[in-house]
N, C-alpha and C positions, 0 to 999 in steps of 0.2 A: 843464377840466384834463385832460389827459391818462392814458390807465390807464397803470395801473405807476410814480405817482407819489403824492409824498406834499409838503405846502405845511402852511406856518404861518396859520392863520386866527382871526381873532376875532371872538368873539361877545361885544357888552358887555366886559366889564373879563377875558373867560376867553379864555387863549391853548391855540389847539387844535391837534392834526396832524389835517388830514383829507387822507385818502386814497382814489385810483382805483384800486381792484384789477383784476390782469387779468382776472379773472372777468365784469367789469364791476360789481362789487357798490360802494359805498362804506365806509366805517368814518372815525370819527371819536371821537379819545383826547383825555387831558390829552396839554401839550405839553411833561412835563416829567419824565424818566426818574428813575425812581424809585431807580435805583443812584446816581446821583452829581448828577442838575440838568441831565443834560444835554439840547438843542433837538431830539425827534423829528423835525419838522416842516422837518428840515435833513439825515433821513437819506435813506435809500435802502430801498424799496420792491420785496420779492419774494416773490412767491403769498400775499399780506394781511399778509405780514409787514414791521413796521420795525424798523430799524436803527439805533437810537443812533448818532450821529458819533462818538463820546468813544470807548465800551471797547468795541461791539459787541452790546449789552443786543438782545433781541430781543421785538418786544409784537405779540399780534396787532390788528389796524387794529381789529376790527369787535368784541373783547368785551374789549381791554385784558390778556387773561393773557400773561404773560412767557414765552416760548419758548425763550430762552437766555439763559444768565447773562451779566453778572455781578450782572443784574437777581432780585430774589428776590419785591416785591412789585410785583401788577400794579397798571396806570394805570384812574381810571374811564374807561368807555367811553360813546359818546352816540348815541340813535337817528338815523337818518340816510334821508331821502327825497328824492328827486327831482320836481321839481313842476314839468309847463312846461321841462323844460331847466335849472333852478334848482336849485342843491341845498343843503338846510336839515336844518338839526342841530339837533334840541330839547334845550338844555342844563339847562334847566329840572329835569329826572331820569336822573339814572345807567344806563345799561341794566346798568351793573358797578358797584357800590361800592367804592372802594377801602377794606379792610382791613386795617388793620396789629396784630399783634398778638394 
């Protein structure tokens, strides 16, 4: 995948955003904006930041906090490595829990 981009992936029955930062770092979120439902994994990708399509919401890739509204609670976020050219996302545990409340 290219950096500077972000794709819909899954693991088992969990729809993810993972994304290639320009850093070259990875990060890998829920795929599912916390302001309204709307598809990360269909936004647009700049400096580990995405971009909801719908209102604008902004989450960081790599720990899920919200960096712009009109998002208010962040996405969990999930560890991410590269193995061989491979890259694998342990969904198994949160590196972020989602909190509400």
């Amino acid at each position: 995948m290219p950096v500077g981009e972000v794709r819909v992936v899954h693991a088992g029955e969990k729809s993810l955003c993972l994304g290639h930062c320009e850093d070259g770092t990875w990060g890998a979120i829920d795929n599912v904006c916390t302001h309204d439902g709307g598809t990360l994994g269909e936004g647009e990708l700049e400096d580990c930041l995405v971009e909801c399509p719908r209102h604008g919401a902004r989450f960081d890739i790599c720990t899920g906090e919200v960096r712009a509204l009109p998002a208010v609670f962040p996405v969990n976020a999930y560890p991410v490595r590269v193995v061989d050219g491979r890259v694998e996302v342990d969904v198994s545990v949160p590196t972020r829990k989602l909190e509400i409340g």
